[in-house]
C-alpha positions as CSV (number, residue, x, y, z in Angstrom):
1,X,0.0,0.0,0.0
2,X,3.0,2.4,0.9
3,X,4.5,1.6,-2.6
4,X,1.5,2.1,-4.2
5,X,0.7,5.5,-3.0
6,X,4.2,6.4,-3.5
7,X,4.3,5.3,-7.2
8,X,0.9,7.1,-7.5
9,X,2.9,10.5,-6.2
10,X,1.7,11.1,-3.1
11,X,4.0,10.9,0.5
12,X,2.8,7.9,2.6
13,X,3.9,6.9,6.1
14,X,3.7,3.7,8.3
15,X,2.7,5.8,12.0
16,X,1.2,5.1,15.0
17,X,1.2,2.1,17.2
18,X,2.9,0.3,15.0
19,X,5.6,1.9,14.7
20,X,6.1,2.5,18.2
21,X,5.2,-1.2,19.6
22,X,7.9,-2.9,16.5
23,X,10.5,-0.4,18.4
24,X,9.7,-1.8,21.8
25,X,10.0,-5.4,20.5
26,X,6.2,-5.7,20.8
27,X,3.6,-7.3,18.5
28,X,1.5,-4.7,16.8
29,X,-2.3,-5.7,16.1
30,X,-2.0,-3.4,13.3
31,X,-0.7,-0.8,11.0
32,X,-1.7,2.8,10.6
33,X,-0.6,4.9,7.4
34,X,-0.4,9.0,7.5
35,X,-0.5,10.5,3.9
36,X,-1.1,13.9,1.9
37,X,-3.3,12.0,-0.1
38,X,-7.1,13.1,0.8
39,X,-9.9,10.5,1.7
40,X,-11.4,10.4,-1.9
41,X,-7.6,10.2,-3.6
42,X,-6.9,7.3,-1.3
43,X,-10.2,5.8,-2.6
44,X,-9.7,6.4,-6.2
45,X,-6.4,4.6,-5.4
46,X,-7.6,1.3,-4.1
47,X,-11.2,-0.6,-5.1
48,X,-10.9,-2.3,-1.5
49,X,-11.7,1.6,0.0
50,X,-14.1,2.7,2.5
51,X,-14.3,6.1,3.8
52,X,-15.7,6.0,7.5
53,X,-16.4,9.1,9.9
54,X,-17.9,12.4,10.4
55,X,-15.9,13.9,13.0
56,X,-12.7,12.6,11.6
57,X,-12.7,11.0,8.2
58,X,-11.0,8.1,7.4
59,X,-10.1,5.8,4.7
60,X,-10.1,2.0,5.3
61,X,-8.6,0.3,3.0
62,X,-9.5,-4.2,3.3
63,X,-6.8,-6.8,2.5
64,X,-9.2,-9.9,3.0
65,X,-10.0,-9.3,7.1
66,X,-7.4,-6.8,7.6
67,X,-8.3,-3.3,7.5
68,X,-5.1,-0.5,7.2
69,X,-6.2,2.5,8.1
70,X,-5.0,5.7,5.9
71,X,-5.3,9.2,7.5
72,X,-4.3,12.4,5.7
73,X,-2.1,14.6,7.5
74,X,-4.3,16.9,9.7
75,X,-3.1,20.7,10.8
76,X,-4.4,22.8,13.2
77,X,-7.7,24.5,13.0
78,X,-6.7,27.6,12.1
79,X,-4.2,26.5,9.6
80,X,-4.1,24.0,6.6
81,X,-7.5,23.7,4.4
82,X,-10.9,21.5,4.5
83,X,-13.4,21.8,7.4
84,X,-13.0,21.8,11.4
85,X,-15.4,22.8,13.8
86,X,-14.7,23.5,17.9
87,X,-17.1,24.6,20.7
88,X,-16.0,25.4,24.7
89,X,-12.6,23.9,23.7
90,X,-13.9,20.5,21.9
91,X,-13.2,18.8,18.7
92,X,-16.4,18.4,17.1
93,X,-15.0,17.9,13.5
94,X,-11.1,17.5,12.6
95,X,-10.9,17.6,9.0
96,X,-8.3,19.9,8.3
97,X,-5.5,19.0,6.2
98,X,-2.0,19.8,6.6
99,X,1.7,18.7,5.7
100,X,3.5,16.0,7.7
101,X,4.7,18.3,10.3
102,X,1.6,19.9,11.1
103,X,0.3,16.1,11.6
104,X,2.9,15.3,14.1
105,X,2.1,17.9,16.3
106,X,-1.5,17.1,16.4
107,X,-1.1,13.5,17.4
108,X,-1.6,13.0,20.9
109,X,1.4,11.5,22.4
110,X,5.2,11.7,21.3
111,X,5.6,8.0,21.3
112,X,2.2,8.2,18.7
113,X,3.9,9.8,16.5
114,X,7.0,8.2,14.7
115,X,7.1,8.1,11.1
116,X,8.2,5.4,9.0
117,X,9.3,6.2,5.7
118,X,9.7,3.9,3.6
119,X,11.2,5.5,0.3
120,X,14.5,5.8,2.2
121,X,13.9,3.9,5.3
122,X,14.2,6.8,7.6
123,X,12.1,7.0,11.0
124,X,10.5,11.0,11.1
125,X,10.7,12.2,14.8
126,X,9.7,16.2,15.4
127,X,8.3,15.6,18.7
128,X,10.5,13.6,20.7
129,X,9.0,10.2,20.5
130,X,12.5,8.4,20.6
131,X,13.7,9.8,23.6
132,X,10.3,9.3,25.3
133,X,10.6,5.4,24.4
134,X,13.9,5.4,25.4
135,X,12.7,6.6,29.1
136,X,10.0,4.8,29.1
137,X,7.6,8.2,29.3
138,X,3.9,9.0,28.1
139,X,4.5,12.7,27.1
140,X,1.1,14.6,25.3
141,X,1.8,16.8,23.1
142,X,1.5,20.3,23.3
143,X,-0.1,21.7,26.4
144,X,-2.0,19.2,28.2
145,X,-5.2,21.2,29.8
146,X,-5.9,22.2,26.0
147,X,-5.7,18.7,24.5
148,X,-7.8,17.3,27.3
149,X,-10.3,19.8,26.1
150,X,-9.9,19.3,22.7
151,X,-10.7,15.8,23.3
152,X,-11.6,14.2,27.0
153,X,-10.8,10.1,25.7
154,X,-7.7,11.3,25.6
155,X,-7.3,10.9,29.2
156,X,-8.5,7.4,28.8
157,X,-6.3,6.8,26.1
158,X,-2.9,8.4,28.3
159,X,-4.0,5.4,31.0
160,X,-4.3,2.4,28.1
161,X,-1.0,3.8,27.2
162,X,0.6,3.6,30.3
163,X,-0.9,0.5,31.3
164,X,-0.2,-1.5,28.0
165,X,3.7,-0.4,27.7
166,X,4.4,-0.1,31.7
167,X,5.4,3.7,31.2
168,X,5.2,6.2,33.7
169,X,3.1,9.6,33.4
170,X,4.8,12.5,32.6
171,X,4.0,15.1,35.8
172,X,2.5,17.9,34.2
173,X,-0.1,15.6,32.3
174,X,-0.7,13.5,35.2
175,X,-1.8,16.7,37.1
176,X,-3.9,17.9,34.2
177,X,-5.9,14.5,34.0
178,X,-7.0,15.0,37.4
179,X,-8.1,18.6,36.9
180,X,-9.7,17.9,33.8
181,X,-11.6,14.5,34.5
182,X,-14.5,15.8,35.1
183,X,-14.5,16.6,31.3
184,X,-15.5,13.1,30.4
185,X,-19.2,13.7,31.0
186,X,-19.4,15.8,27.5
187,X,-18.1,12.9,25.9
188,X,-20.8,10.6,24.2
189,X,-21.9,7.6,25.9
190,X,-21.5,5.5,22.7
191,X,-18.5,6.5,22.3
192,X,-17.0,5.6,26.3
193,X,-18.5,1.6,25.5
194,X,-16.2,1.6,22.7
195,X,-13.0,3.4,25.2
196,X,-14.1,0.3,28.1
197,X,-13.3,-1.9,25.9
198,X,-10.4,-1.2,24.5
199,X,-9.4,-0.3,28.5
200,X,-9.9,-3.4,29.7
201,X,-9.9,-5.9,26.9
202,X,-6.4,-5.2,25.9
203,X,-4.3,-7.7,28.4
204,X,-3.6,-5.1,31.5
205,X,-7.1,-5.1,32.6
206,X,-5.5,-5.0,36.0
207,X,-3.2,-2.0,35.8
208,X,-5.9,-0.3,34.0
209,X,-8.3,-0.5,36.9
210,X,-5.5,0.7,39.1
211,X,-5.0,4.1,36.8
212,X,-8.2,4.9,36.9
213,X,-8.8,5.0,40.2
214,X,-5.8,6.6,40.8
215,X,-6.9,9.2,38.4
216,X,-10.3,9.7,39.2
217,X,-11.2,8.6,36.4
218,X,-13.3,5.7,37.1
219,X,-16.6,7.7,38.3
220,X,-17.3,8.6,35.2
221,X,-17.3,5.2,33.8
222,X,-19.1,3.4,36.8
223,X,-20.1,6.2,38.8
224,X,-22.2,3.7,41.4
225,X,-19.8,1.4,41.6
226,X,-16.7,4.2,42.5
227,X,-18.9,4.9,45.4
228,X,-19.3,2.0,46.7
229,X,-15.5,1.3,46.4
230,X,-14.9,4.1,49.0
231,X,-17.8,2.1,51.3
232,X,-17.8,-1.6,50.6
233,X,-13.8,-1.6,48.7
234,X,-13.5,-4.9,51.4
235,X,-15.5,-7.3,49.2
236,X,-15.6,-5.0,45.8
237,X,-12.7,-3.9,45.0
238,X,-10.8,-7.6,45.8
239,X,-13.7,-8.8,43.7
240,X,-13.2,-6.7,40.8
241,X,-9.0,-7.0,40.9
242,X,-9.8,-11.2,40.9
243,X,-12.1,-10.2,37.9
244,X,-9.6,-8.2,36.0
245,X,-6.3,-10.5,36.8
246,X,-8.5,-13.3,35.1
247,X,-9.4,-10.9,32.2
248,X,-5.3,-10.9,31.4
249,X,-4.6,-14.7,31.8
250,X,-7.9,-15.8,29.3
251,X,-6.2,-13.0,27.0
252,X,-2.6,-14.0,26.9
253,X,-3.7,-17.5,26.5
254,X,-5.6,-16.6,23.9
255,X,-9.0,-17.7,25.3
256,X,-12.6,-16.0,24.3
257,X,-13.6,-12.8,26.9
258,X,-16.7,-11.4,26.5
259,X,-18.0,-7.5,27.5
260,X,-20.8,-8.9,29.0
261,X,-18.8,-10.5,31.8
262,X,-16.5,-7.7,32.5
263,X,-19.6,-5.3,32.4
264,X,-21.6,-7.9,35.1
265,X,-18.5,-7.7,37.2
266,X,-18.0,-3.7,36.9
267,X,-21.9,-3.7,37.8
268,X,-22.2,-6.1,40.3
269,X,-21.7,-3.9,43.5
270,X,-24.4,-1.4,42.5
271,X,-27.1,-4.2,42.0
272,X,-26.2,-6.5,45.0
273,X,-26.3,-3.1,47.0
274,X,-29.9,-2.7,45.6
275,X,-31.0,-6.2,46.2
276,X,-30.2,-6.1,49.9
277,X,-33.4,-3.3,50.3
278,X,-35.3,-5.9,47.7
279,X,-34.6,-9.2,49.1
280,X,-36.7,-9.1,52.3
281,X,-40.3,-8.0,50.5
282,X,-39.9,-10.6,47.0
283,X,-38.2,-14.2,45.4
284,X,-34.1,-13.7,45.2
285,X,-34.7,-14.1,41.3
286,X,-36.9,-11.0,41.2
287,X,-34.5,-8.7,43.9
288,X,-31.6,-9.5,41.1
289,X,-33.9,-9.1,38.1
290,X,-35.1,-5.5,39.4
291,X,-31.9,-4.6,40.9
292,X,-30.3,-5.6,37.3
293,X,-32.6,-3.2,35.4
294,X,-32.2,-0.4,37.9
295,X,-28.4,-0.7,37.5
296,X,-28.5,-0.6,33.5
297,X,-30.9,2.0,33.6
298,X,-28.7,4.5,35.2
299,X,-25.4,2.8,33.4
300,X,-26.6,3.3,30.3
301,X,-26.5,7.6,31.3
302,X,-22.7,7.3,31.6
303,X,-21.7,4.9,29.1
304,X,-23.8,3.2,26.4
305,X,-24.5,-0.8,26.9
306,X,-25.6,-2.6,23.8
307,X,-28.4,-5.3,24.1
308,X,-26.4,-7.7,22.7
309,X,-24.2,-7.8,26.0
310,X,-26.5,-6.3,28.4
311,X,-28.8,-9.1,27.7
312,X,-26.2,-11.6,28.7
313,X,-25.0,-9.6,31.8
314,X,-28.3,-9.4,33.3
315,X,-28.5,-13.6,32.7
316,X,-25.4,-14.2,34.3
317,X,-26.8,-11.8,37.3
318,X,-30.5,-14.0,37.6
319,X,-28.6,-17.1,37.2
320,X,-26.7,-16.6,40.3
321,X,-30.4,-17.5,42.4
322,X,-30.7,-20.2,39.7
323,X,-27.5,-21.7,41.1
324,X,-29.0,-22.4,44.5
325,X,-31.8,-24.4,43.0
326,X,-30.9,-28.1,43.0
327,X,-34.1,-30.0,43.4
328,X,-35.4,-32.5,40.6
329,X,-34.1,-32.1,37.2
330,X,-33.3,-27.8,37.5
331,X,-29.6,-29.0,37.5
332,X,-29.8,-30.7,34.1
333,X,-31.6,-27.7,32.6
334,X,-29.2,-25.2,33.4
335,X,-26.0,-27.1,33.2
336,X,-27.7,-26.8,29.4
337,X,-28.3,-22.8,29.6
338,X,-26.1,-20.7,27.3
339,X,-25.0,-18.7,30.1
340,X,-24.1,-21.1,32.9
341,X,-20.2,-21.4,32.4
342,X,-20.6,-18.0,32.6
343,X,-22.9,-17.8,35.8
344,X,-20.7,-20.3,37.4
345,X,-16.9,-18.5,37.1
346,X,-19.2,-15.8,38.5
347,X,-20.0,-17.4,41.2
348,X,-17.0,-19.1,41.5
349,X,-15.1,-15.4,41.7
350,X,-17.4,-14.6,44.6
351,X,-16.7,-17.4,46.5
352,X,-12.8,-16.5,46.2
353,X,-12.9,-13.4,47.9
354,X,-15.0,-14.7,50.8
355,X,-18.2,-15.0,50.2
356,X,-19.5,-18.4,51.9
357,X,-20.5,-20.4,48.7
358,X,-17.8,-23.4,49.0
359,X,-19.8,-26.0,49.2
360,X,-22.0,-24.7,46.9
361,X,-19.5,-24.2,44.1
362,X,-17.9,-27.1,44.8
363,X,-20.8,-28.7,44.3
364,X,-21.2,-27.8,41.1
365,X,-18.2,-28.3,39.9
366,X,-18.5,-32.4,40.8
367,X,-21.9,-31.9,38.3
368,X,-20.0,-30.8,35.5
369,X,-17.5,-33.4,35.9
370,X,-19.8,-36.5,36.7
371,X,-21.3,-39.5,34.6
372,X,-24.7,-39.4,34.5
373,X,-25.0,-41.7,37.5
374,X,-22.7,-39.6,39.3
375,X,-25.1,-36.7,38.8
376,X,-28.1,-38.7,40.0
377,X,-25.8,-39.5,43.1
378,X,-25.0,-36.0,43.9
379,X,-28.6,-34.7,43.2
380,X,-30.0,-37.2,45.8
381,X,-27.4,-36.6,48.2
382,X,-29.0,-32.9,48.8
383,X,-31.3,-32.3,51.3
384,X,-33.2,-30.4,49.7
385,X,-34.6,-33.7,47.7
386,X,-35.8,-34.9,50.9
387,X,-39.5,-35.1,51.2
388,X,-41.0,-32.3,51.5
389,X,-41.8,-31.8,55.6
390,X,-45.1,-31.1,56.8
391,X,-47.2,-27.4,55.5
392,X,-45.9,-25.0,58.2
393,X,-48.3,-22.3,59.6
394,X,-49.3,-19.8,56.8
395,X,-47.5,-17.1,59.4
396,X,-45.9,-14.8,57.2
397,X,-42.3,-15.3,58.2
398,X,-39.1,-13.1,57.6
399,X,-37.0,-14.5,54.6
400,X,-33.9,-16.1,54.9
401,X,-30.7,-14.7,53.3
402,X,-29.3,-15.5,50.2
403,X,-26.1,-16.6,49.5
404,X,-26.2,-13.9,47.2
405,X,-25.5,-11.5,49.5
406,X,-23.7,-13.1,51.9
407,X,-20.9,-11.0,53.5
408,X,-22.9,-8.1,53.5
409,X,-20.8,-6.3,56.6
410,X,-18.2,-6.0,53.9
């Protein structure tokens, strides 16, 4: 693709995080290309084109399932040509072309923008990239109150940054992110699903968490559950570090993770708060299913939750009740439910920071693992498949805890 925008007489660049991660002996999951060519010139160039975005317009350009993506050089608003737009500070639209300079100094980080050229091999450093590799620094560039403003993510993307390469923040931008945090509640909601995932689903789940905190940064994610941190941090926050720590083993080995787990876990202190006021007056299964809507309702204000995983969260919530229900054949049914591997590591996380659900899990884990005979064994050992004992006066009595809120005083 270089070569071919070359030969067609335009400059083209390999930038980005690709260029940065092959200079820290990393693997890059892809390759971004920087060019004075505009959107529609990279498009008349290649069949396989696509130009994508409003705000800042893109060409994508398909080799099979790989996608490059091709940017032209942008320049500062009040420089260069085509169309930008700000208000209060923020980057509504960013489509104003410049020369390769002027794009280097509107990247966001130093270490974001190296330039690999390959008509004579040369790497094109004007903002000190090299030296902030070298010292294993996250540098923004320019002054950092104004590209906060410019654009909040940013923030968010300094933490994945320092998180993914283990570098430190540079002082004066770590101070800024603090001041200017509060800035993330302009951003769209749609767009902050799309920042969570890329924070925690990119094998530092862990550190990430850590950052954020740090930073204050995490309240305007998961506003609920940073409260609840600073009240019930004794069984949360070891809950959500297990969580995370798993997150980055199932992605190093390669293994499937989903958004909807990391979103049940994120979630789970706000609706196991609300199901303590519910779980006295109806069934466990309705305190979680209530509690599960009232926690998506007001998630959904902060960050946007597609259907497609809040569905499944809510599922691996409800089934957590489901769990305790061994009698007759309920076992067999849900060992066949979609969402029970995922209901039982749930369960399985809450029992490992305290929660008193050993025997419970335990139990379950035998189920999986039996014959069918073995099953039959284990499901008549309960006593729960007693017979059922004598009608007891119709005395409305107080219910009996769950297991799903056991630990409570935490």
């Amino acid at each position: 693709m270089l070569y071919h925008l070359n030969k067609a007489g335009f400059e083209a660049y390999l930038v980005g995080g690709g260029v940065r991660d092959l200079l820290l002996g990393l693997h890059p999951k892809d390759f971004d290309v920087a060019t004075n060519a505009s959107p529609e010139e990279v498009r008349a160039q290649f069949r396989n084109c696509r130009l994508i975005g409003r705000r800042f317009r893109l060409a994508h350009v398909y080799f099979g399932r790989e996608i490059i993506e091709v940017a032209t050089f942008r320049a500062h608003h009040d420089q260069g040509e085509g169309e930008g737009h700000m208000e209060n500070g923020l980057i509504l639209r960013d489509n104003v072309f410049g020369n390769l300079e002027d794009d280097a100094w509107r990247r966001d980080f130093s270490v974001n923008a190296l330039y690999y050229n390959i008509a004579d091999f040369s790497l094109v450093d004007y903002t000190g990239g090299m030296q902030d590799l070298q010292n294993r620094e996250l540098h923004i560039i320019g002054d950092p109150v104004t590209r906060f403003r410019e654009d909040p993510v940013r923030m968010l993307r300094a933490i994945r940054f320092a998180a993914k390469l283990d570098f430190q923040l540079e002082t004066n931008m770590a101070a800024a992110i603090i001041e200017q945090a509060e800035r993330l509640s302009d951003v769209p909601a749609a767009r902050l699903f799309e920042e969570v995932l890329k924070l925690f689903m990119h094998g530092q789940a862990l550190r990430t968490y850590e950052l954020m905190r740090e930073y204050h940064l995490f309240k305007y994610l998961f506003a609920e559950t940073d409260a609840l941190l600073d009240s019930h941090g004794a069984y949360l926050d070891p809950f959500i570090r297990r969580a995370m720590v798993n997150t980055d083993e199932r992605i190093r080995a390669k293994k499937p993770v989903t958004p909807a787990f990391l979103f049940a876990v994120l979630l789970w202190g706000p609706v196991r708060k609300r199901v303590e006021l519910l779980q006295e007056e109806i069934p466990m299964p309705d305190a979680l299913r209530i509690a599960g809507d009232e926690v998506v309702s007001e998630m959904v204000k902060q960050v946007t939750l597609p259907k497609r995983f809040s569905l499944p969260m809510r599922e691996i919530w409800q089934l957590q009740a489901r769990l305790e229900m061994r009698r007759g054949k309920r076992p067999w049914r849900l060992l066949e439910n979609r969402r029970f591997r995922a209901a039982y590591d749930f369960m399985l996380l809450r029992e490992q920071v305290g929660e008193p659900l050993t025997d419970l899990c335990q139990w379950w884990t035998a189920f999986q693992q039996e014959d069918e005979d073995g099953r039959q064994r284990l499901s008549r050992a309960l006593p729960g498949n007693r017979p059922a004992r004598k009608k007891q006066s119709s005395t409305k009595k107080k219910r009996a805890a769950s297991p799903v809120l056991a630990n409570n005083s935490t």
